[in-house]
Kinemage of the C-alpha trace (Angstrom):
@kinemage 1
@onewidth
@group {chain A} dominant
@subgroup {mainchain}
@vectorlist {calphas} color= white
{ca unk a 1} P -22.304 -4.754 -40.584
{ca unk a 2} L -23.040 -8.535 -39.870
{ca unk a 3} L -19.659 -9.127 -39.623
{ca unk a 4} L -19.242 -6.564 -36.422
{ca unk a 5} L -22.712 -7.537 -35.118
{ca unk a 6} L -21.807 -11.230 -34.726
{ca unk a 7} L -18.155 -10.815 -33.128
{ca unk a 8} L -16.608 -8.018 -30.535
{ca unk a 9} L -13.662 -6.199 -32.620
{ca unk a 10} L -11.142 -4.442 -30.931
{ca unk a 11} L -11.514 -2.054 -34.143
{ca unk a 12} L -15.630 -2.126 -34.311
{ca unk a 13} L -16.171 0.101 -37.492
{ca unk a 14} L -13.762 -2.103 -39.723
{ca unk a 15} L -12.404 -4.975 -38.573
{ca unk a 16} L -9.728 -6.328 -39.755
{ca unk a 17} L -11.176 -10.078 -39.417
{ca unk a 18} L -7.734 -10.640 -36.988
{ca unk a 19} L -9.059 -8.050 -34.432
{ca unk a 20} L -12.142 -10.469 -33.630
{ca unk a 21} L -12.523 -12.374 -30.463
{ca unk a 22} L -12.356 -16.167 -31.267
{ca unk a 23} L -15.537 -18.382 -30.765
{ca unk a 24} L -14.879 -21.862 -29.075
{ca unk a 25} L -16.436 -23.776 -31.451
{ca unk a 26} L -16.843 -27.601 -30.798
{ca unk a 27} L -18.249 -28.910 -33.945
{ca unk a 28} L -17.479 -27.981 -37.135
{ca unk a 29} L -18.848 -28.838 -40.627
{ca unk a 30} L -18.503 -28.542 -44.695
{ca unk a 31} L -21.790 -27.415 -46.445
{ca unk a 32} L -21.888 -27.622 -50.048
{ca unk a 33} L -25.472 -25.317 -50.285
{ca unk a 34} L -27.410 -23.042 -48.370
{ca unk a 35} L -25.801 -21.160 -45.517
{ca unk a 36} L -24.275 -22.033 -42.225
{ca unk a 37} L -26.971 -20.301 -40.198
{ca unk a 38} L -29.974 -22.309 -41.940
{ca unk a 39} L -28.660 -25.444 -40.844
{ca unk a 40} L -28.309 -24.227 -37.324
{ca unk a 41} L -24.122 -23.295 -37.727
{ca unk a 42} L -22.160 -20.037 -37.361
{ca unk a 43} L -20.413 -18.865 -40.656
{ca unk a 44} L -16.896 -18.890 -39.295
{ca unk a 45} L -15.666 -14.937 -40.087
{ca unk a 46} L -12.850 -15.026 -38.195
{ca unk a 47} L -8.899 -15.884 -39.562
{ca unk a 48} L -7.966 -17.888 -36.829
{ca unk a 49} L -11.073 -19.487 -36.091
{ca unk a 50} L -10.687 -20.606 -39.677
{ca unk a 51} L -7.189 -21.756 -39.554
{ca unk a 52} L -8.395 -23.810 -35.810
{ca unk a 53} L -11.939 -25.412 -38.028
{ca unk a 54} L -9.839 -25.851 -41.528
{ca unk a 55} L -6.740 -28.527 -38.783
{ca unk a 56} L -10.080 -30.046 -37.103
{ca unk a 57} L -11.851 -30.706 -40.141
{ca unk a 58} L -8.437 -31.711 -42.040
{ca unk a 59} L -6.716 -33.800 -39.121
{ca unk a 60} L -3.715 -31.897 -40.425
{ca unk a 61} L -2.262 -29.774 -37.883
{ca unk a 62} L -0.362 -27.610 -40.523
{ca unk a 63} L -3.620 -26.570 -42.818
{ca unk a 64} L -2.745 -22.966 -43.931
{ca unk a 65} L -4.438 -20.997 -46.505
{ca unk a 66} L -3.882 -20.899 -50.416
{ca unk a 67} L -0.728 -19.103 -51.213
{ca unk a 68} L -2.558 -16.362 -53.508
{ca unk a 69} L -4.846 -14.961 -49.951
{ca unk a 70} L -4.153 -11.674 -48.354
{ca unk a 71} L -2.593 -11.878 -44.687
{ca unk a 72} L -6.559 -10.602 -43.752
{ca unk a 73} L -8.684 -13.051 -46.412
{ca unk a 74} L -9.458 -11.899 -49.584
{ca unk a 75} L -11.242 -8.781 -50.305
{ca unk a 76} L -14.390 -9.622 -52.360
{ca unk a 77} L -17.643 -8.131 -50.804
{ca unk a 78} L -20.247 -9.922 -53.134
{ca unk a 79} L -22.011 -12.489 -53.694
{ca unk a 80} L -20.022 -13.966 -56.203
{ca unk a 81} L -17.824 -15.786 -53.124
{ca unk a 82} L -19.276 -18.191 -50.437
{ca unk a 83} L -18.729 -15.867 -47.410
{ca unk a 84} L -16.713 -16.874 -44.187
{ca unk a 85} L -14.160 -19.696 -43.927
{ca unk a 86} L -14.102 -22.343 -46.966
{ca unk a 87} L -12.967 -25.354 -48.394
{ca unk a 88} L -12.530 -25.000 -52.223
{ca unk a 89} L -15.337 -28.238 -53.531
{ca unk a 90} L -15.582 -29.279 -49.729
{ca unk a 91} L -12.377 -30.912 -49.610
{ca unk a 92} L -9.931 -31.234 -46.772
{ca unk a 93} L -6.744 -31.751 -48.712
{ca unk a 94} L -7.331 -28.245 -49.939
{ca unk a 95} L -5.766 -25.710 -48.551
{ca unk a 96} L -8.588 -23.195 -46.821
{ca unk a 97} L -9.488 -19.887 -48.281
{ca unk a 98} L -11.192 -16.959 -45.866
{ca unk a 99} L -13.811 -14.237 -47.709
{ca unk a 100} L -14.509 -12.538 -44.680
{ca unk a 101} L -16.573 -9.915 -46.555
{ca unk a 102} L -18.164 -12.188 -49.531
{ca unk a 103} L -22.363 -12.586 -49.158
{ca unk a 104} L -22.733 -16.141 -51.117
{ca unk a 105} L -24.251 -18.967 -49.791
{ca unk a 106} L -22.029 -22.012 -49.208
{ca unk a 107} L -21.354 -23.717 -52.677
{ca unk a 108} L -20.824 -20.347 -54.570
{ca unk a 109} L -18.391 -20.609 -57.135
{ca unk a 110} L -17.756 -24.536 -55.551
{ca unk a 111} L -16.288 -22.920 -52.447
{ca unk a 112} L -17.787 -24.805 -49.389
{ca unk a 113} L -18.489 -23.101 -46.417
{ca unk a 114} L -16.527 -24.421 -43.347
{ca unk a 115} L -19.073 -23.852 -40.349
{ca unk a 116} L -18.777 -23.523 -36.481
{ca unk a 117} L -21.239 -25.464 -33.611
{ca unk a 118} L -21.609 -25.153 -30.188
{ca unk a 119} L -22.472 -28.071 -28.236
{ca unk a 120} L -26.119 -28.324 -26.927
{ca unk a 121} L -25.896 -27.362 -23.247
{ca unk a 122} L -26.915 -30.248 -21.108
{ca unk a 123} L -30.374 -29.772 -19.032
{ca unk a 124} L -28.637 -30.786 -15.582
{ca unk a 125} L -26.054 -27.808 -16.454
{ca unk a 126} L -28.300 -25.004 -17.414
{ca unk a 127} L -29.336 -23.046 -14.518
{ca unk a 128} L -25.547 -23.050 -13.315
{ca unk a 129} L -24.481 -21.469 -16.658
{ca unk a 130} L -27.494 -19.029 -16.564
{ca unk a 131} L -26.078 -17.873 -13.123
{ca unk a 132} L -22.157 -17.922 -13.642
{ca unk a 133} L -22.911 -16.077 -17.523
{ca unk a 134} L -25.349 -13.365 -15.897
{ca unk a 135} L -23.365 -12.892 -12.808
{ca unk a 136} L -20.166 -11.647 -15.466
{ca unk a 137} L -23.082 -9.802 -17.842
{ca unk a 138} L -26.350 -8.973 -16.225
{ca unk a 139} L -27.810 -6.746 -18.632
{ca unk a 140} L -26.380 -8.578 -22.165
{ca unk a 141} L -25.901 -11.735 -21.526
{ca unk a 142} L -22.576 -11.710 -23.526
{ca unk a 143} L -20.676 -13.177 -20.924
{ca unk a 144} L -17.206 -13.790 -22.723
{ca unk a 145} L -15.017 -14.582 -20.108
{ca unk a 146} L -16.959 -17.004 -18.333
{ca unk a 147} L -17.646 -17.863 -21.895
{ca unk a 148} L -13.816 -18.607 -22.670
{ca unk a 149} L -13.013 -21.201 -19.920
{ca unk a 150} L -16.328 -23.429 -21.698
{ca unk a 151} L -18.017 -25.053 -25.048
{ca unk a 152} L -20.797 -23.467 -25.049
{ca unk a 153} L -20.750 -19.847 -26.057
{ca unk a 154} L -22.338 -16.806 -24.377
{ca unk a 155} L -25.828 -15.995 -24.099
C-alpha cells in the first residue's frame, strides 16, 4: 500500500501506523484543499509524527488527540476522511485526529491535513550528504541512520 511504500514498518504487510519509523520533519503546515504531496509536503501517516507536528503547529506541548480516536487512528479507508494527520477546520486549539488509512484530499469533511517538510539541503552541504547517505546505503539510497542524526531526510 502507499502507506508501507512511504515508511519502513517493523510489521510491513499491515502496519499498525505505531510500528513506522518517524520522519524528522522540520516544517510543518495546515492545508485546507488539495493534498500534502501537490504542494510539495509529506502527508504525515504516522501517530507520533502526528502527535510531534499537531505540539509544533499548536505551541502546546500537551496536544493529544480527540477523546473518541482509537489508540492506532481511526479506521476509515475512504475517501470520505482527509487521510494522514489533521486538524478538524485547520485549527490548532483542536485537538488532532489521525486517519491513517482515509484517501481524501485535505479539506474532506473540513478536516485539514497537517503536513510534514524537509528543509531544502544547502548547495555548500550536498556532496557531503551524498557521500555520508551512500556510504550507510549504496544501492537505495535510504540511508536512515545517517538520516536520523539530520533535517533532511534520506535519499
Amino acid at each position: 500500500s502507499a502507506f508501507q511504500a512511504k515508511f519502513k514498518c517493523t510489521n510491513a504487510i499491515t502496519g499498525p501506523a505505531s510500528s513506522c519509523a518517524i520522519p524528522n520533519y522540520d516544517q510543518y503546515y495546515i492545508l485546507a484543499q488539495n493534498t500534502c504531496e501537490s504542494e510539495g509536503y509529506v502527508t504525515i501517516l504516522n501517530l507520533n509524527q502526528c502527535r510531534i507536528a499537531g505540539r509544533a503547529l499548536s505551541g502546546d506541548a500537551s496536544k493529544g488527540f480527540a477523546a473518541d480516536q482509537p489508540a492506532n487512528g481511526y479506521g476509515d479507508t475512504d475517501s470520505g476522511r482527509t487521510g494522514g494527520c489533521t486538524f478538524h477546520s485547520g485549527n490548532v486549539n483542536n485537538n488532532l485526529q489521525f486517519f491513517p488509512f482515509a484517501t481524501g484530499p485535505c479539506g474532506t469533511a473540513t478536516f485539514h491535513c497537517v503536513c510534514g517538510a524537509f528543509a531544502p539541503i544547502p548547495d555548500a552541504s550536498w556532496h557531503t550528504f551524498v557521500d555520508a547517505c551512500l556510504a550507510e546505503a549504496p544501492v537505495t539510497g535510504e540511508c536512515t541512520a545517517w538520516a536520523s542524526g539530520n533535517i533532511y531526510g534520506t535519499m
